[in-house]
Backbone atoms as SQL, in Angstrom:
CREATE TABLE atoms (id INTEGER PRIMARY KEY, chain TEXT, resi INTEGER, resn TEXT, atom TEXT, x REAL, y REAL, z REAL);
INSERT INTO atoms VALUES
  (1, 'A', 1, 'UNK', 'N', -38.271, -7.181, 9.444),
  (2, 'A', 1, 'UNK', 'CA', -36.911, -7.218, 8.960),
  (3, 'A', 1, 'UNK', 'C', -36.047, -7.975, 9.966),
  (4, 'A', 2, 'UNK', 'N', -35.094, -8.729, 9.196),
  (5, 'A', 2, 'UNK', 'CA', -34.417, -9.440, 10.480),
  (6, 'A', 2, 'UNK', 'C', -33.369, -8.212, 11.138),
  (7, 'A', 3, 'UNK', 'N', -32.905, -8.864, 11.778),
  (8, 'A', 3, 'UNK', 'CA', -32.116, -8.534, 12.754),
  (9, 'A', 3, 'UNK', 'C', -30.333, -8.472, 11.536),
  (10, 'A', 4, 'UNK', 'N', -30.311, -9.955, 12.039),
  (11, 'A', 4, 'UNK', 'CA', -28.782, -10.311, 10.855),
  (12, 'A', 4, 'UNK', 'C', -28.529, -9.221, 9.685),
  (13, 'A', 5, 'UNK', 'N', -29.908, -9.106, 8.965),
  (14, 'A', 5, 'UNK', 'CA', -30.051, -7.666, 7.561),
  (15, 'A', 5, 'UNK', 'C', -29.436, -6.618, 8.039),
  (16, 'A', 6, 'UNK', 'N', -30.364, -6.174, 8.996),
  (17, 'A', 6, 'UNK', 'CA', -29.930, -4.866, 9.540),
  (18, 'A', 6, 'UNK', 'C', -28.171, -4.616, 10.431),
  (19, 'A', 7, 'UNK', 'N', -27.873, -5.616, 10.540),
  (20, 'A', 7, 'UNK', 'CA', -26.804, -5.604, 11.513),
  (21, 'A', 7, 'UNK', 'C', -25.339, -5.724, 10.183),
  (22, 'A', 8, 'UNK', 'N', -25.302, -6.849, 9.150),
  (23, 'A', 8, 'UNK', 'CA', -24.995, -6.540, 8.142),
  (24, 'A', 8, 'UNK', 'C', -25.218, -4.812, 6.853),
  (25, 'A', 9, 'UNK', 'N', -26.177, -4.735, 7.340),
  (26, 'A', 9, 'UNK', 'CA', -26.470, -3.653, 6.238),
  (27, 'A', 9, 'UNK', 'C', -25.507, -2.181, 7.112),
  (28, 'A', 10, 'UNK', 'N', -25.879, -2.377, 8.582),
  (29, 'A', 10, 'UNK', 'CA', -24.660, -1.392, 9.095),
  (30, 'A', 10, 'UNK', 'C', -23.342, -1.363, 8.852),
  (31, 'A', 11, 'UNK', 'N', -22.745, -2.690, 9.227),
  (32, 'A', 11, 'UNK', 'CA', -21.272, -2.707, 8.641),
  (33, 'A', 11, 'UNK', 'C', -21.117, -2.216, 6.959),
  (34, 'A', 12, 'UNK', 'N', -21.772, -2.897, 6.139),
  (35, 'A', 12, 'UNK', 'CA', -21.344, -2.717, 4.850),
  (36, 'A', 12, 'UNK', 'C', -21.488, -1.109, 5.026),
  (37, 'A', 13, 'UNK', 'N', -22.419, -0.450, 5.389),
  (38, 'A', 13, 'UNK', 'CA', -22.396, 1.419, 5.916),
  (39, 'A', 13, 'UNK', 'C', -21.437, 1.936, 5.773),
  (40, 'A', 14, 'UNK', 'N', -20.730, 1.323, 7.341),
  (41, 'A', 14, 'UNK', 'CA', -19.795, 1.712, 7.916),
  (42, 'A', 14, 'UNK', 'C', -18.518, 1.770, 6.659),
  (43, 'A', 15, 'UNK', 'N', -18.285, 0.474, 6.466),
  (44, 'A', 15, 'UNK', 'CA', -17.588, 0.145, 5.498),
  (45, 'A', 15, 'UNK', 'C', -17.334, 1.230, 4.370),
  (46, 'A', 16, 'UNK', 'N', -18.852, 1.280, 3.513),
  (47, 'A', 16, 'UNK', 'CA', -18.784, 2.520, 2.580),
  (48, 'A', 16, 'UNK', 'C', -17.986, 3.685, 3.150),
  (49, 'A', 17, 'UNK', 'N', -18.570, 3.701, 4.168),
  (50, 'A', 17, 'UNK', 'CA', -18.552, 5.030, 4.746),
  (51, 'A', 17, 'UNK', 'C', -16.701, 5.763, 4.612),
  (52, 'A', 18, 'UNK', 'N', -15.697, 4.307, 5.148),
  (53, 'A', 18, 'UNK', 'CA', -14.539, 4.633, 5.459),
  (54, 'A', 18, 'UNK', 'C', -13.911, 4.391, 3.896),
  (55, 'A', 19, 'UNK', 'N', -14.768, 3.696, 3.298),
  (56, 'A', 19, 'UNK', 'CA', -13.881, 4.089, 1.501),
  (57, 'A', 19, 'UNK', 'C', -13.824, 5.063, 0.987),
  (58, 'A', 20, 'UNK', 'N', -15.466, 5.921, 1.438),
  (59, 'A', 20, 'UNK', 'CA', -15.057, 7.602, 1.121),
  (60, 'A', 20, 'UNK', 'C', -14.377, 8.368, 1.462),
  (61, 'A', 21, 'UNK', 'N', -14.301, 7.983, 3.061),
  (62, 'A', 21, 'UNK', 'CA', -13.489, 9.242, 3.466),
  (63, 'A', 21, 'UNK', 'C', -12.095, 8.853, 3.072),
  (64, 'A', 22, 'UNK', 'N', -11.517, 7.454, 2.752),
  (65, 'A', 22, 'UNK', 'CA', -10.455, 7.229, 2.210),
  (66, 'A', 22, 'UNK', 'C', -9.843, 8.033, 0.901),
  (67, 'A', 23, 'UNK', 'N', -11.162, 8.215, -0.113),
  (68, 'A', 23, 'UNK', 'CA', -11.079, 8.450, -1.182),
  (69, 'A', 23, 'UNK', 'C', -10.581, 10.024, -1.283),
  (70, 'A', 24, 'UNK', 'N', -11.407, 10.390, -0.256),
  (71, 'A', 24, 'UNK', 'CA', -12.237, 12.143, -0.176),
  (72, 'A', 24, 'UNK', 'C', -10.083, 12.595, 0.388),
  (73, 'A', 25, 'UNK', 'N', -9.682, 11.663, 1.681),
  (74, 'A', 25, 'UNK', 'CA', -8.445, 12.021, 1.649),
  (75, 'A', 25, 'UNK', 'C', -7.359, 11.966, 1.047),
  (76, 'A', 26, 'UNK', 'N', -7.392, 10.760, 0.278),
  (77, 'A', 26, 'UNK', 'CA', -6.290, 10.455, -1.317),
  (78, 'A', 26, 'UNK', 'C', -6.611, 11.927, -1.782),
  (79, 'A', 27, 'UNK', 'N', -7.172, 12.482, -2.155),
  (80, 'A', 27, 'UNK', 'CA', -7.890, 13.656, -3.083),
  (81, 'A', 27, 'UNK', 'C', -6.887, 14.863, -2.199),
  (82, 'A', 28, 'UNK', 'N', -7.452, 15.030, -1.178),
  (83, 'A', 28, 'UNK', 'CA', -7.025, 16.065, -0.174),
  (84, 'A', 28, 'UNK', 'C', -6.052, 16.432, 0.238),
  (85, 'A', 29, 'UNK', 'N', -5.179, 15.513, 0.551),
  (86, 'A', 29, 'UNK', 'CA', -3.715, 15.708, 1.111),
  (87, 'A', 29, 'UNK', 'C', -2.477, 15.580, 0.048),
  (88, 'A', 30, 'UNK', 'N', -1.653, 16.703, 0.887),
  (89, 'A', 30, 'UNK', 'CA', -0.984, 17.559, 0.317),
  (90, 'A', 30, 'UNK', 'C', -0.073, 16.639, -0.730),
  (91, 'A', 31, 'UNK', 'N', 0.701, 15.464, -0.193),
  (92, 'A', 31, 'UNK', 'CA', 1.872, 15.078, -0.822),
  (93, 'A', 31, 'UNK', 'C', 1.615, 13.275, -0.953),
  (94, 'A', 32, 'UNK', 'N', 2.693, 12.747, -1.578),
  (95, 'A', 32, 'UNK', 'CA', 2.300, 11.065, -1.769),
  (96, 'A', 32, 'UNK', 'C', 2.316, 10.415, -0.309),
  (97, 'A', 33, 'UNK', 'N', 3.394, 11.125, 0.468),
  (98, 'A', 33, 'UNK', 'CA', 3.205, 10.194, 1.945),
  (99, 'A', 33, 'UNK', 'C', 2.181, 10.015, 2.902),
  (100, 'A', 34, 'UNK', 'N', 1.741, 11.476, 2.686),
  (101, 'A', 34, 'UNK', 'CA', 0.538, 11.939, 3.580),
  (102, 'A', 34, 'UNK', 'C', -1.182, 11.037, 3.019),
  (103, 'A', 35, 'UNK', 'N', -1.118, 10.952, 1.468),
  (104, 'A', 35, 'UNK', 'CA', -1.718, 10.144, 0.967),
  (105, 'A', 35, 'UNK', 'C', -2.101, 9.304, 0.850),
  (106, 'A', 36, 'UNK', 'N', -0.829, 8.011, 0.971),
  (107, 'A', 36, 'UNK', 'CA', -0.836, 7.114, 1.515),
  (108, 'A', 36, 'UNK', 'C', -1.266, 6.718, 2.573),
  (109, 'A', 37, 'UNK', 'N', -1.537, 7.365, 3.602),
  (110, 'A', 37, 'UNK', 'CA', -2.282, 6.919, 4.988),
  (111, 'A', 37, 'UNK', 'C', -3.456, 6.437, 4.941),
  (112, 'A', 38, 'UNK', 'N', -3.996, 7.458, 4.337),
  (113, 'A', 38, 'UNK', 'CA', -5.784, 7.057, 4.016),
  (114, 'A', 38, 'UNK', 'C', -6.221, 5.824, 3.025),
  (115, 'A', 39, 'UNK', 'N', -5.223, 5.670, 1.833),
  (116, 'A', 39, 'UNK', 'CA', -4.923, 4.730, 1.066),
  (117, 'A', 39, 'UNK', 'C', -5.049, 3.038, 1.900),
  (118, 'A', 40, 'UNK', 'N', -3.589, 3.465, 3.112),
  (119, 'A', 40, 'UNK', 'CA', -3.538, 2.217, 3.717),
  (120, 'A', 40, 'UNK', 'C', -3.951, 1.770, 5.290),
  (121, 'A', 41, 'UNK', 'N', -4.792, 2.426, 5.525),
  (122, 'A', 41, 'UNK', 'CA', -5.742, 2.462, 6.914),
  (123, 'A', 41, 'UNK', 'C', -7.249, 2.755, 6.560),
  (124, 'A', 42, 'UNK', 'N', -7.413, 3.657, 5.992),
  (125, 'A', 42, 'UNK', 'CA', -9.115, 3.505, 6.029),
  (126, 'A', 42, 'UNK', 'C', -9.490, 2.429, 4.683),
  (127, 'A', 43, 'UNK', 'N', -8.563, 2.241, 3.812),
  (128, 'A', 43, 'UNK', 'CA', -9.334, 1.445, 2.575),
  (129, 'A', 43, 'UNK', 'C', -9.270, 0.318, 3.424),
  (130, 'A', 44, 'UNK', 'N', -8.680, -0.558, 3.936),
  (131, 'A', 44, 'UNK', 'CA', -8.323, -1.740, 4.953),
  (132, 'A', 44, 'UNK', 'C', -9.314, -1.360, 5.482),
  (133, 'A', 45, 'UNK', 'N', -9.571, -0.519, 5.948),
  (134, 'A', 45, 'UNK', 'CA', -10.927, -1.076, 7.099),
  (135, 'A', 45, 'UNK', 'C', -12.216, -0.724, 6.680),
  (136, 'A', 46, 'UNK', 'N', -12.328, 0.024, 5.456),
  (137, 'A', 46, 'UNK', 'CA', -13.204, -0.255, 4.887),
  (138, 'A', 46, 'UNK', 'C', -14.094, -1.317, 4.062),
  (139, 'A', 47, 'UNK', 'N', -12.635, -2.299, 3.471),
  (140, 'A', 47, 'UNK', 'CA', -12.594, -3.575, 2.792),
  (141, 'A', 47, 'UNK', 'C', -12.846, -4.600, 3.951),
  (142, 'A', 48, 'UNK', 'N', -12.608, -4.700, 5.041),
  (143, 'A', 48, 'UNK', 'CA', -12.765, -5.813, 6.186),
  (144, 'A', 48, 'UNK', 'C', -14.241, -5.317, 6.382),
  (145, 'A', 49, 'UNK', 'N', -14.794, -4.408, 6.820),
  (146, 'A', 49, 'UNK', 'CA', -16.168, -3.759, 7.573),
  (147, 'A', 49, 'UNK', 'C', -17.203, -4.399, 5.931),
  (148, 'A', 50, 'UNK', 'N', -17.189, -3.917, 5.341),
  (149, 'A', 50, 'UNK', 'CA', -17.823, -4.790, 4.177),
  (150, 'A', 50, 'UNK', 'C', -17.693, -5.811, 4.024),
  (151, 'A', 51, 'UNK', 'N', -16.731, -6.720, 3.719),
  (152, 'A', 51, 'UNK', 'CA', -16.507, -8.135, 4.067),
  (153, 'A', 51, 'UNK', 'C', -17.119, -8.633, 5.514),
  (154, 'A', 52, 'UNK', 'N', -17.004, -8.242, 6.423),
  (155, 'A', 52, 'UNK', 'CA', -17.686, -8.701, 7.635),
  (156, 'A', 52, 'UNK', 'C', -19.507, -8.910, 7.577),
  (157, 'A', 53, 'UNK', 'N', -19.868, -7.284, 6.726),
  (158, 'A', 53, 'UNK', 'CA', -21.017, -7.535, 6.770),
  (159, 'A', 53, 'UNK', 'C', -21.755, -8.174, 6.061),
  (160, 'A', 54, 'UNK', 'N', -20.962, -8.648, 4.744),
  (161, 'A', 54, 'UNK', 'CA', -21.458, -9.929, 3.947),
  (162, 'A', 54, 'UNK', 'C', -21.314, -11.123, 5.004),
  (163, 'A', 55, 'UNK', 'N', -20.416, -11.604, 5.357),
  (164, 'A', 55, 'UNK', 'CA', -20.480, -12.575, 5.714),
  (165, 'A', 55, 'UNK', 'C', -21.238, -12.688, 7.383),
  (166, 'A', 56, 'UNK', 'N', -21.770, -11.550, 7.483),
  (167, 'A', 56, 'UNK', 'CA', -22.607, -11.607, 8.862),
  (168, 'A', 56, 'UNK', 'C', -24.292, -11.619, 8.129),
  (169, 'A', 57, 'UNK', 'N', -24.318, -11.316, 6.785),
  (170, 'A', 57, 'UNK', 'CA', -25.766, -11.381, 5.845),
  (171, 'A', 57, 'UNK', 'C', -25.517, -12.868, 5.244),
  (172, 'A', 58, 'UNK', 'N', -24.380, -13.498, 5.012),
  (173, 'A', 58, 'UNK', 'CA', -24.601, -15.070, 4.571),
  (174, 'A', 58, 'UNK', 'C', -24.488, -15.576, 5.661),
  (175, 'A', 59, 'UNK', 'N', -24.427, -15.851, 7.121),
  (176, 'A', 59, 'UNK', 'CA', -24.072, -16.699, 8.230),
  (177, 'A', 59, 'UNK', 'C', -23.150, -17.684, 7.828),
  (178, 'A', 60, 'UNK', 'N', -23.225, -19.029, 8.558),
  (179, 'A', 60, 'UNK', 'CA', -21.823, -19.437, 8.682),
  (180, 'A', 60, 'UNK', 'C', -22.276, -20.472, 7.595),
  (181, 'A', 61, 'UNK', 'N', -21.051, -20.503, 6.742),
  (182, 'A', 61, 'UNK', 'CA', -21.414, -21.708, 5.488),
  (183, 'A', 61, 'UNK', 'C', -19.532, -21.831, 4.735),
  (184, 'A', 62, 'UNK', 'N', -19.752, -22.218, 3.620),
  (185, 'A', 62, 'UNK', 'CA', -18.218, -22.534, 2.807),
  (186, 'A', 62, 'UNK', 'C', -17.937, -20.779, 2.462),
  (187, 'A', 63, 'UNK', 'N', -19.374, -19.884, 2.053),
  (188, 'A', 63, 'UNK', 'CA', -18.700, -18.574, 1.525),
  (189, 'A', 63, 'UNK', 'C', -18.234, -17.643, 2.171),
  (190, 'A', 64, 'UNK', 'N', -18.849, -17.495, 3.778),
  (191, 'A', 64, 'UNK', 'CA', -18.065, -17.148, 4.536),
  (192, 'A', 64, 'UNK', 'C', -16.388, -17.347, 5.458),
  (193, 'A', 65, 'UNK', 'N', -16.363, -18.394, 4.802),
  (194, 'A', 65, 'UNK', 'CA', -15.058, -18.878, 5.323),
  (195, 'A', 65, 'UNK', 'C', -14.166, -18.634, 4.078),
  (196, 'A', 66, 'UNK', 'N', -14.474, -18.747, 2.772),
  (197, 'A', 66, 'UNK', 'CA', -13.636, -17.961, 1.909),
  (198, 'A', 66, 'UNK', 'C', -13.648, -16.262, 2.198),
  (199, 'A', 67, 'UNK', 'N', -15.018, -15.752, 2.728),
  (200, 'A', 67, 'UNK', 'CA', -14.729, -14.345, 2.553),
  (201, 'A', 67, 'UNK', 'C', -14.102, -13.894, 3.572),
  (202, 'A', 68, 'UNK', 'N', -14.117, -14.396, 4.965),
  (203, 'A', 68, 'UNK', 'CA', -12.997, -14.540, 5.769),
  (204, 'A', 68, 'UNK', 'C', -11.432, -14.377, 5.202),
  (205, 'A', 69, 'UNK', 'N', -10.964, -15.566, 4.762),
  (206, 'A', 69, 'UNK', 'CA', -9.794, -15.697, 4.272),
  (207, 'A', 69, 'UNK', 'C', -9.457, -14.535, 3.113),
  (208, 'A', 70, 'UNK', 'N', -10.461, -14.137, 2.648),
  (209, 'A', 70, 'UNK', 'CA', -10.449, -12.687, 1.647),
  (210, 'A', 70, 'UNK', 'C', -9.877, -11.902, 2.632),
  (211, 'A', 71, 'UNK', 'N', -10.444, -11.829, 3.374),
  (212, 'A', 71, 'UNK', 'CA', -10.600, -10.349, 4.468),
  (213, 'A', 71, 'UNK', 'C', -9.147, -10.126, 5.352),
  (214, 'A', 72, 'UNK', 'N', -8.350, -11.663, 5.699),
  (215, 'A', 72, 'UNK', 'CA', -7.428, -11.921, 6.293),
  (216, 'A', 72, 'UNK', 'C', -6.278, -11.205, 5.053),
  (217, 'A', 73, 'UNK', 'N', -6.284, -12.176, 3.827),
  (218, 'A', 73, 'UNK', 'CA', -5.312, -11.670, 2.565),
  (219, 'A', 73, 'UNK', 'C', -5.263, -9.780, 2.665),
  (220, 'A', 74, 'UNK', 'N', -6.584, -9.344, 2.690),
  (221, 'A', 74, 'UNK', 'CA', -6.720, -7.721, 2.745),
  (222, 'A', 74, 'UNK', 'C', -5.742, -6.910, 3.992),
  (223, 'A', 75, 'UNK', 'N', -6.241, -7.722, 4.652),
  (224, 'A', 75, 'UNK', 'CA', -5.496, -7.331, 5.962),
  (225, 'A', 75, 'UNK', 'C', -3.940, -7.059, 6.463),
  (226, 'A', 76, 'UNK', 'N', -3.351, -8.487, 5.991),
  (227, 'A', 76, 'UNK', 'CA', -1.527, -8.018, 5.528),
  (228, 'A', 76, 'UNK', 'C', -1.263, -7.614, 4.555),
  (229, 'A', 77, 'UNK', 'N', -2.260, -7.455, 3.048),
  (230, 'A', 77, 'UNK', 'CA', -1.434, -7.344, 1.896),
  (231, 'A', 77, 'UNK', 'C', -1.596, -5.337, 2.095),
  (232, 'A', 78, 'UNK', 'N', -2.673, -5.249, 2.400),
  (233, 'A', 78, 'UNK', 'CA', -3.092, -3.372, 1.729),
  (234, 'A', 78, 'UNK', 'C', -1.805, -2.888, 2.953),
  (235, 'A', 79, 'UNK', 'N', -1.629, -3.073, 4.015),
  (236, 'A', 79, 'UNK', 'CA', -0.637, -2.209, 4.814),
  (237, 'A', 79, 'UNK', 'C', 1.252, -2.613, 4.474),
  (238, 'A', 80, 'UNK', 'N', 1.206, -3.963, 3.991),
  (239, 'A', 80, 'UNK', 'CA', 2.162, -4.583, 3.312),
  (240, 'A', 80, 'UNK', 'C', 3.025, -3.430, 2.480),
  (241, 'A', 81, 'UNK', 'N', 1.717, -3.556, 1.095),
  (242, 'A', 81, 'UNK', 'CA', 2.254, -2.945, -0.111),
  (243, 'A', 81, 'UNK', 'C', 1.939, -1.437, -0.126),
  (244, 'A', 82, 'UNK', 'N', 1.801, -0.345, 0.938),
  (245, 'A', 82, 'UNK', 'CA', 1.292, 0.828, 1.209),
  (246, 'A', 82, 'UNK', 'C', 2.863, 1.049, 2.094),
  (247, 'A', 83, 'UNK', 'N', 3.147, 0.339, 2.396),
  (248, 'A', 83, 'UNK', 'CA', 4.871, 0.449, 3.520),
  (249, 'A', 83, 'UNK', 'C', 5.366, 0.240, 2.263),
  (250, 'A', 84, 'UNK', 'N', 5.615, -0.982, 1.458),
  (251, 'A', 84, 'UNK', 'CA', 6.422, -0.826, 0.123),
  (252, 'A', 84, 'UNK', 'C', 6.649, -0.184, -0.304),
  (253, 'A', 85, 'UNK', 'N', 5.191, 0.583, -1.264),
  (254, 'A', 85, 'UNK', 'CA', 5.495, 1.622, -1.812),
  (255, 'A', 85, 'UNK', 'C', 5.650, 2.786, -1.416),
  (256, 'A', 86, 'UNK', 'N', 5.825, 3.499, -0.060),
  (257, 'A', 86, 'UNK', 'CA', 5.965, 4.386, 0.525),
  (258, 'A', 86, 'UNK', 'C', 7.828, 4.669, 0.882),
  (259, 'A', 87, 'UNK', 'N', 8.526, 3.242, 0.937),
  (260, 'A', 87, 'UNK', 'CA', 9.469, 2.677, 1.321),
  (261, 'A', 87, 'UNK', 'C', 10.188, 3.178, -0.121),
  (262, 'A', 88, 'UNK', 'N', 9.756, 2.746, -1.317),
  (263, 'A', 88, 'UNK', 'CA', 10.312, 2.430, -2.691),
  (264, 'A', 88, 'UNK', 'C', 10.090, 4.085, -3.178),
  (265, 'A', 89, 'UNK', 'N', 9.410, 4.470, -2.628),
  (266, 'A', 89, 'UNK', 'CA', 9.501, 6.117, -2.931),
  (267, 'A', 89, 'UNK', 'C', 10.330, 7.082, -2.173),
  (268, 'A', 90, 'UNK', 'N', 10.532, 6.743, -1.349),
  (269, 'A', 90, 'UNK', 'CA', 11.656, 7.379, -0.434),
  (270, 'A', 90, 'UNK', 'C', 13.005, 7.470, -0.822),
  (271, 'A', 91, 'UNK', 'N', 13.519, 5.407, -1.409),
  (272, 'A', 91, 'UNK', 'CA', 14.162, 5.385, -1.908),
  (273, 'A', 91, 'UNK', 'C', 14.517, 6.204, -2.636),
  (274, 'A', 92, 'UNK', 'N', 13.431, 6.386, -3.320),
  (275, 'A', 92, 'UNK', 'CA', 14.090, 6.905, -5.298),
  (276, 'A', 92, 'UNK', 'C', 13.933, 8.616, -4.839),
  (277, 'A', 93, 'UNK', 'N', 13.960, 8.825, -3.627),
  (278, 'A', 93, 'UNK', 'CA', 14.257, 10.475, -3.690),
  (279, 'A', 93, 'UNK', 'C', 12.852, 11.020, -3.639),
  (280, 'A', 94, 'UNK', 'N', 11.772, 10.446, -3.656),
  (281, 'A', 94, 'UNK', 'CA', 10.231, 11.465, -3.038),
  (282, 'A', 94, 'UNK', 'C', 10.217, 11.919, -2.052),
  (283, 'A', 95, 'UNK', 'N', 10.464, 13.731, -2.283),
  (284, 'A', 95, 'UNK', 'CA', 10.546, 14.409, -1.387),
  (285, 'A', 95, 'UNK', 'C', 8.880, 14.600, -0.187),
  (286, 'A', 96, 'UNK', 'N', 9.495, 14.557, 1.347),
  (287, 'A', 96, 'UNK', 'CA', 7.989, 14.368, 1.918),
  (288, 'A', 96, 'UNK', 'C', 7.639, 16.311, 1.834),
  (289, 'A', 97, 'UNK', 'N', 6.262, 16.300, 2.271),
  (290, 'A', 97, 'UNK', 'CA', 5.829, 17.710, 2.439),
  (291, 'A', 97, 'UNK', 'C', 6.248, 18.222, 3.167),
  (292, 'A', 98, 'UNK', 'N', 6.614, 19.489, 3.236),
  (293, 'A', 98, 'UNK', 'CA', 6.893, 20.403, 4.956),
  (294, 'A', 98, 'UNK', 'C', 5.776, 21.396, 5.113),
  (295, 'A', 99, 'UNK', 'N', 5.386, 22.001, 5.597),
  (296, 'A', 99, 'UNK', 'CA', 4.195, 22.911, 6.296),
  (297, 'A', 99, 'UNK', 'C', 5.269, 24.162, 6.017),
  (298, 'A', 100, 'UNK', 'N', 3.945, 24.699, 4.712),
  (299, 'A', 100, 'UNK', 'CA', 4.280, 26.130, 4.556),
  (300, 'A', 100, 'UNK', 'C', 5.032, 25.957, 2.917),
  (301, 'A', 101, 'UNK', 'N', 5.190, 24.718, 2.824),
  (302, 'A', 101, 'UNK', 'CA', 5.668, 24.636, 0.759),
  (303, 'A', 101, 'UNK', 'C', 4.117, 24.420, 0.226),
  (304, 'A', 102, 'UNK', 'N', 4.353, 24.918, -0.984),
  (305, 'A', 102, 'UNK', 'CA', 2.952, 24.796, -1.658),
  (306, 'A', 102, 'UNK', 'C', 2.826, 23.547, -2.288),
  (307, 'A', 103, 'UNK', 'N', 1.262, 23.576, -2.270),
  (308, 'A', 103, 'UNK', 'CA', 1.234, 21.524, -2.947),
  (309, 'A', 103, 'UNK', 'C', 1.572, 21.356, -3.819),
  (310, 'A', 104, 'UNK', 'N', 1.869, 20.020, -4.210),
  (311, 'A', 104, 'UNK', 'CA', 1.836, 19.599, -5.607),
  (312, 'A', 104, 'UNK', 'C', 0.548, 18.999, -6.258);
């Protein structure tokens, strides 16, 4: 087995790995703000860690340099529009959680 496989096949892992626990915390936490975190930090680095490990399983060619530039777009847009909409909910009166109110 090469080397490159295995070294790719870890990241994309890893990768999985932080979309679940992204997912597993969207699910978990209490209120939309708190939600949002996992939304806009682990899906981001779950989406780059997969992207990396494709393009560390294609080496250097034209598709890695698009999946690069994928990975870059991922990078300002998911923390971008996760401040937006966190921002645009505040606005409109979304109350945050306090410790000790029951969830919604």
């Amino acid at each position: 087995m090469d080397l490159r496989v295995v070294l790719a096949g870890l990241f994309m892992a890893a990768g999985c790995f932080f979309l679940i626990v992204a997912a597993i915390g969207i699910l978990r936490f209490p209120d939309f703000y708190t939600r949002m975190h996992p939304a806009g930090k682990a899906d981001t680095l779950g989406q780059a860690l997969i992207i990396a490990g494709l393009i560390i399983y294609w080496g250097i060619n034209l598709v890695s340099v698009k999946l690069l530039i994928i990975a870059l777009f991922i990078m300002v847009a998911n923390p971008t529009a996760a401040y937006a909409l966190a921002n645009a909910a505040y606005a409109s009166g979304v109350k945050p959680w306090k410790k000790g109110e029951e969830r919604k």
